[in-house]
C-alpha positions in Angstrom: 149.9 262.3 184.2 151.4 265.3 186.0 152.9 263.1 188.2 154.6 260.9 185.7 156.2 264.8 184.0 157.4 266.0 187.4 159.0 262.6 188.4 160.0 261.5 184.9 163.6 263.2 184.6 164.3 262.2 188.3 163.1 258.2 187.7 165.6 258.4 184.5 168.5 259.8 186.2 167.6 257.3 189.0 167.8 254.4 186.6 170.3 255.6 184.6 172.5 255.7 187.8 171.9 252.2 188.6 172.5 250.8 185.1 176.1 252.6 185.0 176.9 251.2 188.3 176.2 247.7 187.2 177.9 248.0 184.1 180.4 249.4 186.1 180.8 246.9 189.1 180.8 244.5 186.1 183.7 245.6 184.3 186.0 245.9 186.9 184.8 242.4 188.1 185.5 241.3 184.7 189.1 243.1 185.2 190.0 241.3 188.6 189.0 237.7 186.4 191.5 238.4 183.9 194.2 239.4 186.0 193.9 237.0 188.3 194.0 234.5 184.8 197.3 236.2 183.8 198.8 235.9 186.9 197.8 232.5 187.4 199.2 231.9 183.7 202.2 234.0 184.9 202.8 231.4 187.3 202.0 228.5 185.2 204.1 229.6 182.3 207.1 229.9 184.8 206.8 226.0 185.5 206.7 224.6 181.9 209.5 227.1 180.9 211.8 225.9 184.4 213.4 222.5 182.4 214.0 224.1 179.3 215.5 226.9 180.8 217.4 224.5 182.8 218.9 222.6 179.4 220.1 226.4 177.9 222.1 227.2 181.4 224.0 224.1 181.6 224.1 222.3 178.1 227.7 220.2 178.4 226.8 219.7 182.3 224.1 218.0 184.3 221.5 220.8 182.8 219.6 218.5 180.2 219.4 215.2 182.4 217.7 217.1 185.3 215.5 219.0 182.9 214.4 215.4 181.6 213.9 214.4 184.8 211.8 217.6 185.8 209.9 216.6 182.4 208.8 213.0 183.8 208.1 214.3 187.1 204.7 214.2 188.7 204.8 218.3 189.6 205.8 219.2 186.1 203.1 216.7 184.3 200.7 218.2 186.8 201.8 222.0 185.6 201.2 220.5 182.1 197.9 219.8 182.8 196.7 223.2 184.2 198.3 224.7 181.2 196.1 222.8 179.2 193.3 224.3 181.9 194.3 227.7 181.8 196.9 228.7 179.4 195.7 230.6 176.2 195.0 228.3 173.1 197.4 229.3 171.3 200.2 229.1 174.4 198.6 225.5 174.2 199.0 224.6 170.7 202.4 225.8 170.6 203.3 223.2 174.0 201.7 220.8 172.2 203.4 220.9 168.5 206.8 221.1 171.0 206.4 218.1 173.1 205.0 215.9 169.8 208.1 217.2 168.1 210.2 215.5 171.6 208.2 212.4 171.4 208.4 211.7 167.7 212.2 212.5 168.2 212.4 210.3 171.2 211.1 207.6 168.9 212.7 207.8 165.7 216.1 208.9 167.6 216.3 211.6 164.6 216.7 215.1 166.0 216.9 217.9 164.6 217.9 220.6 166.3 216.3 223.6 164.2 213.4 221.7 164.4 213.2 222.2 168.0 214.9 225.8 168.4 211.9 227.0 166.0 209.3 225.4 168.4 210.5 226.4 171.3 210.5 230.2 170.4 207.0 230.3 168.8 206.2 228.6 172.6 208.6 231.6 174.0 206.8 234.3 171.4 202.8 232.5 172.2 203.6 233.1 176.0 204.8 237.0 175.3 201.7 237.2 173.6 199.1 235.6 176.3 201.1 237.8 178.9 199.6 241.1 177.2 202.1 241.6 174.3 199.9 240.9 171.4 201.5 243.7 169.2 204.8 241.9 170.1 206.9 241.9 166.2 209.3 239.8 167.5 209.5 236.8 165.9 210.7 233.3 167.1 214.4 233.7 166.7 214.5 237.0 168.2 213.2 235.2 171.1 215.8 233.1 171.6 218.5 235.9 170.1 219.7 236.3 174.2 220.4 232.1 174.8 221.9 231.2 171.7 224.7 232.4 170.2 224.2 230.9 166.6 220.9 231.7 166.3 220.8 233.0 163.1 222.3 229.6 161.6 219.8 227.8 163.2 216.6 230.0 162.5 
């Protein structure tokens, strides 16, 4: 038992050593994961944003035919796809409600385009937030505030 006293303190800054190193090696591991997932998201979010950024640089031009034609392509439905893999759920949800709106629009050939403005900036405003702005209090026509100049009649 005298044994056990002497080495006691020792064996429980021994072990104590080892668990905070774990935890430790753990946590930052868990740090490299999720910022390796933003900047894969980073990346991924670039792509599906590309077209539409395309249609608000060059809307009386060329801008909204190639951006279609970006939208059929096999790269961009591809990108689509890992966004579906990687993107946050809510970043997904948001996609999703904006390309149903397109299709259902595509359809009926009704379009309206507050409809879509609104859509596109909660997608804008769900990225900011997956990127690390949770707190963010903009809201989805502040987002779009720099692209379009009557935003406030549209929003």
């Amino acid at each position: 038992m005298d044994w056990l006293t002497a080495l006691g303190p020792s064996l429980l800054v021994v072990i104590g050593g080892i668990i905070s190193w774990l935890l430790k090696a753990r946590t930052e591991e868990l740090r490299a994961t999720e910022e390796k997932l933003r900047s894969e998201r980073r990346k991924i979010y670039s792509e599906i944003l590309e077209p539409y950024i395309r249609m608000f640089v060059d809307l009386k031009g060329k801008g909204p035919d190639q951006a279609l034609k970006k939208m059929m392509s096999f790269d961009y439905r591809k990108t689509a796809f890992e966004l579906n893999l990687f993107g946050s759920d809510e970043v997904v949800r948001a996609y999703n409600a904006l390309m149903q709106y397109a299709y259902q629009a595509e359809a009926s050939g009704s379009r309206n385009p507050r409809d879509f403005v609104l859509l596109w900036g909660h997608l804008l405003l769900e990225i900011r937030k997956s990127l690390g702005n949770e707190r963010t209090k903009l809201n989805e026509a502040d987002m779009l505030r720099g692209m379009i100049t009557d935003i406030d009649e549209l929003a």
